[in-house]
LOTI-65525 format. One line per 8 residues: for each residue x negated, y, z of N, C-alpha, C. Coordinates in steps of 0.2 Angstrom, whole numbers, plus 2048, in hexadecimal, padded with zeros to 3 digits. Example, Ala and Ser with C-alpha at 12.3 -4.5 7.8 and 13.67 -1.06 7.14 Angstrom:
BEGIN
7BE:7E4:827:7C2:7EA:827:7BE:7F0:827 | 7C0:7F5:823:7BC:7FB:824:7C0:800:827
! end
This chain:
BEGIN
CE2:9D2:31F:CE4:9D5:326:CDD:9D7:329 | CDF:9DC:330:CD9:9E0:332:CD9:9DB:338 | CD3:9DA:338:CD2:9D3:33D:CD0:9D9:343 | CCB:9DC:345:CCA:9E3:34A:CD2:9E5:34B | CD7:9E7:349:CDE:9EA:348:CE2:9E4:34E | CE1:9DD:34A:CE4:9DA:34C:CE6:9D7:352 | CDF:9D7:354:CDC:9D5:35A:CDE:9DA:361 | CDB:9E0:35F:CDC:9E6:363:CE5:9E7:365
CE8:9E4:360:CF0:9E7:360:CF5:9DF:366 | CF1:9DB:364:CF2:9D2:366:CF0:9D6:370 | CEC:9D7:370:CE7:9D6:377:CEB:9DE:37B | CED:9E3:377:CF1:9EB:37C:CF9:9E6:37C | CFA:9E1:377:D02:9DE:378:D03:9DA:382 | CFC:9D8:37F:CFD:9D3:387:CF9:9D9:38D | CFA:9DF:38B:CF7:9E3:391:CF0:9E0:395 | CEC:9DF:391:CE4:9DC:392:CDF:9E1:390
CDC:9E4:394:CD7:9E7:393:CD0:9E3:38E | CCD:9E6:38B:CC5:9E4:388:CC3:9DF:38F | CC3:9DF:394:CBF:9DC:39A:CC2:9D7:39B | CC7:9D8:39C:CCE:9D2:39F:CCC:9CC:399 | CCD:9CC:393:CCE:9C9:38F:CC7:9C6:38C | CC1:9CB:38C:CBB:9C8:38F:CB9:9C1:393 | CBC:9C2:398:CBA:9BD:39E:CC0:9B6:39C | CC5:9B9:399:CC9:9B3:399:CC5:9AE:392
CC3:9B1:38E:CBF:9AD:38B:CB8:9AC:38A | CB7:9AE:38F:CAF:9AA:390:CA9:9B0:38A | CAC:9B7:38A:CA5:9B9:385:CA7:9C0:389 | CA1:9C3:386:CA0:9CB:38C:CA5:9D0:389 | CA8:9D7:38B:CAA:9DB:389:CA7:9E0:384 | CA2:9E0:383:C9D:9E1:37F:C9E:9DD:377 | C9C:9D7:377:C9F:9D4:372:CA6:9D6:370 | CAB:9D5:374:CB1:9D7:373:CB3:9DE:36F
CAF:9E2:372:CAF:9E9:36F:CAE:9E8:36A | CA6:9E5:368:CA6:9E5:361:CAB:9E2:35B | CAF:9DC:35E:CB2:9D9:35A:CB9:9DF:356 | CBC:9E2:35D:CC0:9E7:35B:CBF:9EC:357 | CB7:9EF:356:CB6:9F5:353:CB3:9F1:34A | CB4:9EB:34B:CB2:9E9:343:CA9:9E8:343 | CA5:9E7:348:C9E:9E6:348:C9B:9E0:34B | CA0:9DC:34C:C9F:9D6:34C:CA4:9CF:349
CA2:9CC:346:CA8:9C8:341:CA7:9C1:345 | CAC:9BF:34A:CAE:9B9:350:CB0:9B2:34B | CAC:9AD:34C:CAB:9A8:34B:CB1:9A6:34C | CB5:9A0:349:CBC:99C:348:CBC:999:352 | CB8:996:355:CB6:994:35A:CBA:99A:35E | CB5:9A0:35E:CB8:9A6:363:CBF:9A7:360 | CC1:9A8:35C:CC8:9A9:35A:CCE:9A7:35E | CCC:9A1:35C:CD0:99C:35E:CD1:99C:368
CCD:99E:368:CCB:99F:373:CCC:9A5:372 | CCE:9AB:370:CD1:9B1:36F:CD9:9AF:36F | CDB:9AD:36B:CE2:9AC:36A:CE4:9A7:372 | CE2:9A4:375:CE3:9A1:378:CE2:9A2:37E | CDE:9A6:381:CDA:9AB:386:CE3:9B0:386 | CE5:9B2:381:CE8:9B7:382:CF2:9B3:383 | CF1:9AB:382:CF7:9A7:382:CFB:9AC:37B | CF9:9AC:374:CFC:9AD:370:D00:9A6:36E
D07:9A8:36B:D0B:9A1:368:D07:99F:363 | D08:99A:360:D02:997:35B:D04:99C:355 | D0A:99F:352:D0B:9A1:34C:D05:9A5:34D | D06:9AB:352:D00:9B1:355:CF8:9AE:353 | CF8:9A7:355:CF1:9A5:357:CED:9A5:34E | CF3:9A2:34B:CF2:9A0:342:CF2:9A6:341 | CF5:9AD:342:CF3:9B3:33E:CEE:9B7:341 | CEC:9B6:346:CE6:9BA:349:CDF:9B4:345
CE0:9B1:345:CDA:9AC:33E:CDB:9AD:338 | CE0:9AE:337:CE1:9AF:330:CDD:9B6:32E | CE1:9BE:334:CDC:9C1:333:CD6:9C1:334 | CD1:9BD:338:CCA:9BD:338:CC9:9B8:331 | CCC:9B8:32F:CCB:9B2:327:CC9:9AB:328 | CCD:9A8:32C:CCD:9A1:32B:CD2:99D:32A | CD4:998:32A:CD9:995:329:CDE:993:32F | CE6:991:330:CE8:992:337:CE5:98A:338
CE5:98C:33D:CE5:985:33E:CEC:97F:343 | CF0:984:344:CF7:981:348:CFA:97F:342 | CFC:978:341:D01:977:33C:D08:978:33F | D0E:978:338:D15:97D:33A:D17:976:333 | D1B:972:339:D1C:96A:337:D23:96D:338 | D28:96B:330:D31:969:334:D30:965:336 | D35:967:339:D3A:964:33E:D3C:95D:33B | D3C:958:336:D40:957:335:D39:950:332
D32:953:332:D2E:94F:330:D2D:947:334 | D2B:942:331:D2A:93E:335:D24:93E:33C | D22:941:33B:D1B:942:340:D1F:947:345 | D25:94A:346:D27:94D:34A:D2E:947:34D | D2D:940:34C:D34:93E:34F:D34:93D:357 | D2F:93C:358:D2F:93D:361:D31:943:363 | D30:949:361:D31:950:363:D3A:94F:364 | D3C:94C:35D:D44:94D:35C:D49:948:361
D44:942:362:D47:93D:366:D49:93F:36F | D41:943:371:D43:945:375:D46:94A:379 | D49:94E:370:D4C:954:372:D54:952:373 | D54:94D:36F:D5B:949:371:D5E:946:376 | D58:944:37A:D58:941:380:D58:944:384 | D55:94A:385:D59:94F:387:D5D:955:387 | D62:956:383:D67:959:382:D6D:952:382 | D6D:94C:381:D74:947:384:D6F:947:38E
D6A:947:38E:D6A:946:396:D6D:94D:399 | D6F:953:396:D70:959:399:D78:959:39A | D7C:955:395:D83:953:397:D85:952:39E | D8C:955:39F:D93:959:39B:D91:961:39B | D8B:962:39B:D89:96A:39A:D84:969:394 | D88:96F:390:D84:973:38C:D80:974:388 | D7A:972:384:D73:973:382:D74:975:37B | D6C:978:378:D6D:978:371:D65:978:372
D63:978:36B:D59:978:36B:D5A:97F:364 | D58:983:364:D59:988:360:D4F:989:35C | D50:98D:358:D44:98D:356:D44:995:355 | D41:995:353:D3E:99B:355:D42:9A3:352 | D48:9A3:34C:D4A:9A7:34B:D54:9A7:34E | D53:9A2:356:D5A:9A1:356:D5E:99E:355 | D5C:998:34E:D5F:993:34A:D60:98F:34F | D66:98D:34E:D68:985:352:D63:980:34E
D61:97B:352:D5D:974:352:D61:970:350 | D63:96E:359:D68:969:35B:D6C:96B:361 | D70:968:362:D76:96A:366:D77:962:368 | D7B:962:36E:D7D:95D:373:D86:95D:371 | D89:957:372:D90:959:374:D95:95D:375 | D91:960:37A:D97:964:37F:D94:96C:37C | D91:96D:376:D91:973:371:D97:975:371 | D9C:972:36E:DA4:972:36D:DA6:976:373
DA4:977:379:DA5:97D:37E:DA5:983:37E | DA0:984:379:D9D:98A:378:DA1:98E:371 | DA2:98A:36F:DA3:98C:367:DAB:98C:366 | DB1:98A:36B:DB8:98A:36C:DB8:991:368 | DBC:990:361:DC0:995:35D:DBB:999:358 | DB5:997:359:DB0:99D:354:DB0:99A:34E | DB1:9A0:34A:DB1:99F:342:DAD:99A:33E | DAF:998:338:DAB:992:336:DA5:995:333
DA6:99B:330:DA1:99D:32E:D9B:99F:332 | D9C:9A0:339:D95:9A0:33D:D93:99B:33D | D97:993:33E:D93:98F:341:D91:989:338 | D91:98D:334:D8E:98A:32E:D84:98B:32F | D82:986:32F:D7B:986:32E:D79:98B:328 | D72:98F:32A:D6F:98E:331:D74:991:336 | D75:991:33E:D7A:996:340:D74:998:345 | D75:99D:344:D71:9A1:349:D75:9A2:352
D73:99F:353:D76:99E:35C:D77:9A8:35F | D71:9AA:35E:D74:9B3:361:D7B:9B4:35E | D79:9B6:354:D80:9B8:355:D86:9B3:355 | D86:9AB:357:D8C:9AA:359:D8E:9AB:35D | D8A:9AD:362:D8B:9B0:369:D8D:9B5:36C | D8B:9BA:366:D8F:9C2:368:D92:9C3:361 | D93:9C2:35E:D98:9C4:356:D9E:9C3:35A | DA4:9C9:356:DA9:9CA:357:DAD:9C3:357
DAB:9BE:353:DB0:9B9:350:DAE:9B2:352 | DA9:9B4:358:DA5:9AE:35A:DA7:9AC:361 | DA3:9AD:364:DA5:9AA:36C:DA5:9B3:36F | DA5:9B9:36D:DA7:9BF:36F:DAD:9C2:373 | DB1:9BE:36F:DB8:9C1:374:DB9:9B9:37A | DB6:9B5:37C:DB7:9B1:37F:DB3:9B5:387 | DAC:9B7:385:DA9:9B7:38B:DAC:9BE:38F | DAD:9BC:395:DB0:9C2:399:DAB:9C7:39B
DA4:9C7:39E:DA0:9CB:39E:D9D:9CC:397 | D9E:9CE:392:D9D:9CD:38A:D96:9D5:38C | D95:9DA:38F:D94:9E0:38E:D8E:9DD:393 | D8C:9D9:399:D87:9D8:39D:D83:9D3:399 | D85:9CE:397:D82:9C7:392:D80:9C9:38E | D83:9D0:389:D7F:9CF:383:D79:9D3:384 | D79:9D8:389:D73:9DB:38A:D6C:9D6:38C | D70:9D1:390:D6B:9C9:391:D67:9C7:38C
D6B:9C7:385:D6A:9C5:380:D65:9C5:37B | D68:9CE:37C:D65:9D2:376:D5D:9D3:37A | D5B:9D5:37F:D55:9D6:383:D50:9D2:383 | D54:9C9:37E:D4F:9C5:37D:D4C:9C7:379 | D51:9CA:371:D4F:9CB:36A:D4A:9D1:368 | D46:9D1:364:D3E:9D4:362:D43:9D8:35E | D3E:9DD:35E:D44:9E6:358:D43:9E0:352 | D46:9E5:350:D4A:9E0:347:D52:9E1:344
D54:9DF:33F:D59:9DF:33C:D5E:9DA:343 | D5C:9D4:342:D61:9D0:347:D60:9D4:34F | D5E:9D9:351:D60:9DA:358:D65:9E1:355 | D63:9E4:351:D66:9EA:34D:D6D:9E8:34E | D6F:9E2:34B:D75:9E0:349:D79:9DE:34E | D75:9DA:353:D79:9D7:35D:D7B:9DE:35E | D77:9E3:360:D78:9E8:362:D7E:9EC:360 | D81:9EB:358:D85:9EF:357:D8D:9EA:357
D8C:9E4:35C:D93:9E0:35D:D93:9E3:368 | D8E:9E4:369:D8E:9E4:370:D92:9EA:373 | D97:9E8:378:D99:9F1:37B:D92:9F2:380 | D95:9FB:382:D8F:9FD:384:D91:9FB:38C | D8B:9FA:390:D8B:9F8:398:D84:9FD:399 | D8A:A00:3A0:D86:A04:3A3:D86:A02:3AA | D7E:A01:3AA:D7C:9FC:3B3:D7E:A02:3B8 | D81:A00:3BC:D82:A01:3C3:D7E:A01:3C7
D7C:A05:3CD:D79:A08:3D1:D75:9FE:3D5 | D7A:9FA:3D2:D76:9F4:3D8:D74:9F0:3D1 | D74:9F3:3CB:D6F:9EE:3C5:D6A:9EB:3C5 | D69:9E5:3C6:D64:9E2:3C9:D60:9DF:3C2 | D64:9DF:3BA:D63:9DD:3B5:D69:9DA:3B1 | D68:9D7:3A9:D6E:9D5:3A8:D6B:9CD:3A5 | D67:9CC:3AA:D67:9C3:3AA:D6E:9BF:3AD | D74:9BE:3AD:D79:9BC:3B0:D7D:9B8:3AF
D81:9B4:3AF:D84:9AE:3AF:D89:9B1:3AA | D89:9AD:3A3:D90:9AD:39F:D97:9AD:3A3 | D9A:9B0:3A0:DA1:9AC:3A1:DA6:9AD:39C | DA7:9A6:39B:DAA:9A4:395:DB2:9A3:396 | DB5:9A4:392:DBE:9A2:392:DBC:99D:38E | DC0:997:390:DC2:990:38B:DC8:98C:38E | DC7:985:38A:DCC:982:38B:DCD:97F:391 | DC7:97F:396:DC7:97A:39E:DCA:981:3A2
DCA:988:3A0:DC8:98F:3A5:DC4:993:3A3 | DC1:995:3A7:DBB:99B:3A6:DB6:997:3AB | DB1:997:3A6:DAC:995:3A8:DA5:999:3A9 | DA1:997:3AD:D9D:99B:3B1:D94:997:3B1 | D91:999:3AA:D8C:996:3A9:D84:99B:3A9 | D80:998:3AC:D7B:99A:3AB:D77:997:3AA | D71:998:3A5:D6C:994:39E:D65:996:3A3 | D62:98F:39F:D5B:98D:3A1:D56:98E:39B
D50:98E:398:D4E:98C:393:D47:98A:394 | D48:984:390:D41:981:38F:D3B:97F:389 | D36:982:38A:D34:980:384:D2C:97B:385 | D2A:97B:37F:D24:975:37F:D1E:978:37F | D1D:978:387:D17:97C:388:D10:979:383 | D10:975:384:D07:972:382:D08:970:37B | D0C:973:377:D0E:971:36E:D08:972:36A | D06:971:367:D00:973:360:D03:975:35B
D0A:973:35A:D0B:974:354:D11:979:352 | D10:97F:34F:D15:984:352:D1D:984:34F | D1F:980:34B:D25:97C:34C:D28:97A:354 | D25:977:356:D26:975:35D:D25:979:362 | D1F:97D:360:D1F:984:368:D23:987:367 | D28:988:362:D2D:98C:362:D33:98A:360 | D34:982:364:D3C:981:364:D3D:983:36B | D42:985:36E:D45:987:375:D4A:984:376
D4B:97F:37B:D51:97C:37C:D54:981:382 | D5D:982:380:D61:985:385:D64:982:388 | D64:980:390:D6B:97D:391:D6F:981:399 | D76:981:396:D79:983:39A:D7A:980:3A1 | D7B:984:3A7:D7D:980:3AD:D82:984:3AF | D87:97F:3B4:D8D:982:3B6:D8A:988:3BD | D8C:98E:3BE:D89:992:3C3:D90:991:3C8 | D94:98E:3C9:D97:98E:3CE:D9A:988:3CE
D9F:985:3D4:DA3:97F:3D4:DA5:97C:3CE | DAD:983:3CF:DB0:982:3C9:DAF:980:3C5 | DAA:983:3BF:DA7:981:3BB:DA6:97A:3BA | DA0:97B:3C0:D9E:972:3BF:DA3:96C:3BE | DAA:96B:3C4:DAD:968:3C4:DB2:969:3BD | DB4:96E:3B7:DB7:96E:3B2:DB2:96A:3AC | DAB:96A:3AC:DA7:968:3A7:DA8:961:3A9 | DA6:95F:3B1:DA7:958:3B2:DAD:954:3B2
DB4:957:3B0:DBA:953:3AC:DBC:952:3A7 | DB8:95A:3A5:DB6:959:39B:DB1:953:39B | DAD:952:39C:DAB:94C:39B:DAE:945:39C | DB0:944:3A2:DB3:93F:3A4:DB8:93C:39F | DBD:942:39C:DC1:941:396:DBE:93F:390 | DBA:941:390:DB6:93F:38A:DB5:938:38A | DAF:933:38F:DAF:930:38E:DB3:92C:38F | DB9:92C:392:DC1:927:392:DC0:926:38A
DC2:92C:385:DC2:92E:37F:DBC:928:37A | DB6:926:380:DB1:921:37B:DAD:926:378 | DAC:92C:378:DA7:92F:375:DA0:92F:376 | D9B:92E:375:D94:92D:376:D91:934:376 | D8C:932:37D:D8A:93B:37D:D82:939:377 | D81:93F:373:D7E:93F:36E:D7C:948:36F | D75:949:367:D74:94F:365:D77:950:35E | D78:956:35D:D79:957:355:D74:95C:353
D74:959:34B:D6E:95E:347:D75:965:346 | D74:96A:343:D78:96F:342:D7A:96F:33C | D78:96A:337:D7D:967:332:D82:964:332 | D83:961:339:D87:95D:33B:D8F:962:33D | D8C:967:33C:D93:96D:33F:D93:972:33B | D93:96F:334:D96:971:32D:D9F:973:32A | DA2:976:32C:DA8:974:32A:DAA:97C:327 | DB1:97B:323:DB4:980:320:DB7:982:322
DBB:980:328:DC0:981:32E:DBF:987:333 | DC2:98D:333:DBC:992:336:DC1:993:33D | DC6:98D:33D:DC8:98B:345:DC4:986:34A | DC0:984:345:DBD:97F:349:DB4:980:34A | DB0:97D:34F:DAA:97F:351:DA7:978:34E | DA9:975:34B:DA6:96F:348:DA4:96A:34C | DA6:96C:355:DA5:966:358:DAB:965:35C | DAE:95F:35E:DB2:95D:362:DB0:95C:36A
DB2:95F:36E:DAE:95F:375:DAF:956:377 | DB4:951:374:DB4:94C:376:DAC:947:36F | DA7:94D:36F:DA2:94B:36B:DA2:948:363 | DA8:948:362:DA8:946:35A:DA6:94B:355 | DA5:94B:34F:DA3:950:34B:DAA:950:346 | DAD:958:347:DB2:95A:342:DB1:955:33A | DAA:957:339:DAB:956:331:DA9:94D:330 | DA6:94A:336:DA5:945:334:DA6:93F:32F
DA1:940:32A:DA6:93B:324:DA6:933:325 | DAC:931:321:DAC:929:324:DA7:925:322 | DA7:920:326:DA1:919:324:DA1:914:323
! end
């Protein structure tokens, strides 16, 4: 890789001039120039305060070292490793504290993680074959056979959506399930609250997202928890008797892995909003 290429292409992304970028890392714009033009080769030290100077995600930070030719240094641990069970515990700890609303933890391409309970609100009627592992949370969310004919502003949401996703195959693809929406003279944006048809009404939710700021390990920088919140009364009060039924019911609020909402039944979401798991096998 052209390490000069790289760099220069890294540093015009974050709209940073030679100067700005400079000062953010401690070396003059002079050096800098050099670095860019290939006549001077930055030691692993400045690299790394380049990548960071400029808040690249760590995958960024492992290939802009890579192309100066060094090794990355950000490990990209599963999910699923023992050295990562604190990560997992706490994501579960908060997605059951986020109940009787909505959460999912999705990484970096979209993939479901884990999901909370009250998933089964989202997924009311979507094919089984969306929600077979991996499932990709976009297109379950705007595919025809997904949660698409549910949402009533389906043309303002998906533009929400699509605006997250980088050009590629998968925005190509959102893009050709979306109708067209043409903003109106008081278009303020299409960040807007879903609204969903299901079984409690029409529900009226707007999402938060959090991720793991001070991560090291880019597994982790790039899991994003979602969680829904009700944007209006109604809402609130229909999610807060779906639950209350629930636990009448004994169900324990819990996460699930995206294994766990495996089934062949392409009537069911894999999850029961009274928290049980469709395919749970006996014990």
């Amino acid at each position: 890789m052209d390490f000069p290429q790289t760099l220069r292409a890294a540093r015009r992304r974050r709209h940073l001039s030679q100067l700005d970028l400079a000062l953010r890392a401690g070396t003059t714009q002079r050096y800098l120039s050099f670095m860019e033009s290939g006549r001077s080769r930055p030691g692993r030290t400045m690299v790394v305060r380049l990548g960071e100077s400029m808040e690249l995600p760590l995958r960024e930070r492992n290939e802009l070292l890579s192309a100066a030719g060094y090794a990355p240094v950000y490990p990209r641990t599963p999910l699923d490793d023992p050295g990562l069970a604190h990560v997992r515990t706490a994501l579960g700890h908060i997605l059951a504290g986020h109940l009787p609303y909505p959460a999912v933890v999705v990484d970096a391409d979209h993939e479901l993680v884990l999901a909370n309970d009250a998933f089964g609100l989202l997924t009311e009627g979507a094919a089984g074959h969306l929600l077979r592992p991996p499932v990709n949370v976009l297109r379950l969310s705007l595919h025809p056979e997904g949660l698409a004919p549910r949402i009533v502003n389906l043309a303002q949401w998906a533009r929400h959506i699509i605006d997250r996703v980088p050009p590629g195959e998968l925005r190509e693809e959102l893009s050709g399930y979306v109708p067209h929406a043409e903003p109106g003279h008081d278009h303020v944006g299409f960040a807007v609250p879903v609204r969903l048809r299901s079984a409690r009404g029409e529900l009226r939710l707007t999402t938060t997202i959090t991720t793991f700021a001070t991560a090291l390990d880019v597994t982790v920088a790039e899991l994003k928890l979602e969680a829904f919140l009700p944007a209006d009364a109604a809402t609130a009060a229909a999610l807060a008797d779906g639950s209350r039924t629930a636990r009448r019911a004994g169900a324990p609020g819990s996460a699930h892995r995206p294994e766990d909402s495996r089934t062949d039944d392409s009537r069911t979401s894999g999850f029961r909003t009274d928290g049980s798991r469709t395919d749970a096998p006996a014990r």
